[in-house]
C-alpha positions in Angstrom: -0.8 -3.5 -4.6 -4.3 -4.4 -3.6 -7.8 -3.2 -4.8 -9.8 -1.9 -1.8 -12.8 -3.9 -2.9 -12.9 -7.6 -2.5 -14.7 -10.2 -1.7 -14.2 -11.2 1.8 -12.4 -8.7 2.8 -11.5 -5.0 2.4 -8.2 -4.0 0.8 -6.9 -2.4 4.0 -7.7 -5.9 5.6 -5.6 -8.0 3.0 -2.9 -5.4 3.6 -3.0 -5.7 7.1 -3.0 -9.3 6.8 0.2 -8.5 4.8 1.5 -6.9 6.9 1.4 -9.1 9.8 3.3 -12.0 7.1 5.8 -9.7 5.9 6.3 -6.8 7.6 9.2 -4.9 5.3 6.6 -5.4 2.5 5.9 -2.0 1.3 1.9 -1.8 0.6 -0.4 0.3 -1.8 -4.0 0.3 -2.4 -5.1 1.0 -6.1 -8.6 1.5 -5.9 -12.0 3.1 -7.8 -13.8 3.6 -4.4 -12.5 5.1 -1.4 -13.5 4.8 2.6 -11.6 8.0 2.9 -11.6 7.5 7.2 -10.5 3.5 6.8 -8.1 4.8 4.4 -6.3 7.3 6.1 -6.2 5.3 9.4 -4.5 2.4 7.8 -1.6 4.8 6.4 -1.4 6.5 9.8 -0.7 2.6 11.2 1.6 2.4 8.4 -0.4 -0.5 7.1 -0.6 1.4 3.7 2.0 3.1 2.1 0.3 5.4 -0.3 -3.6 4.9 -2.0 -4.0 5.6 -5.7 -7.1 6.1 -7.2 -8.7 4.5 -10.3 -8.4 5.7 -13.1 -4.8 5.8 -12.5 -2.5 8.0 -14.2 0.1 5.8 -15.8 2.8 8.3 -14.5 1.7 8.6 -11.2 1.5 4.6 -10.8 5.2 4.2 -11.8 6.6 7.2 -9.9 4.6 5.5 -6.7 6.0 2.0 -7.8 9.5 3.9 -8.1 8.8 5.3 -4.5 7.9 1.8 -2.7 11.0 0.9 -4.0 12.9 2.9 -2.7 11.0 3.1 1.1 12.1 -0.6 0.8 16.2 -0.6 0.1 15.7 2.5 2.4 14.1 0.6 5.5 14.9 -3.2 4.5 18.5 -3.3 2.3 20.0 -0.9 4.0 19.6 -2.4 7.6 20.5 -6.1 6.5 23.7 -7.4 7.3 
């Protein structure tokens, strides 16, 4: 879970850096300010898995945790050996 604003970088660029590292790792931006465009590029690339906004509801965060989760046994656990 990244910010999207950071000092060097962008979020989507640390996630994309991620990415590239470890690819089964299942990414999230949790964020006050949105480039909507950059935003919705990088989860059509797949190199975000869902964006939250700030202020978060504590609900939503946990359910989307939950859901990362579960993308990852889905697409990582289940294909291992």
């Amino acid at each position: 879970i990244s910010d999207f604003r950071m000092p060097g970088m962008d979020g989507v660029q640390f996630l994309d850096k991620v990415r590239g590292l470890y690819p089964q790792s299942v990414r999230m931006i949790l964020s006050g300010y949105a480039d909507v465009e950059m935003i919705t590029g990088a989860i059509n690339r797949g190199a975000v898995f869902r964006f939250l906004h700030k202020p978060w509801d504590d609900r939503e965060l946990l359910e989307a945790v939950r859901d990362a989760f579960e993308r990852f046994e889905l697409e990582v656990v289940a294909i291992a050996p």
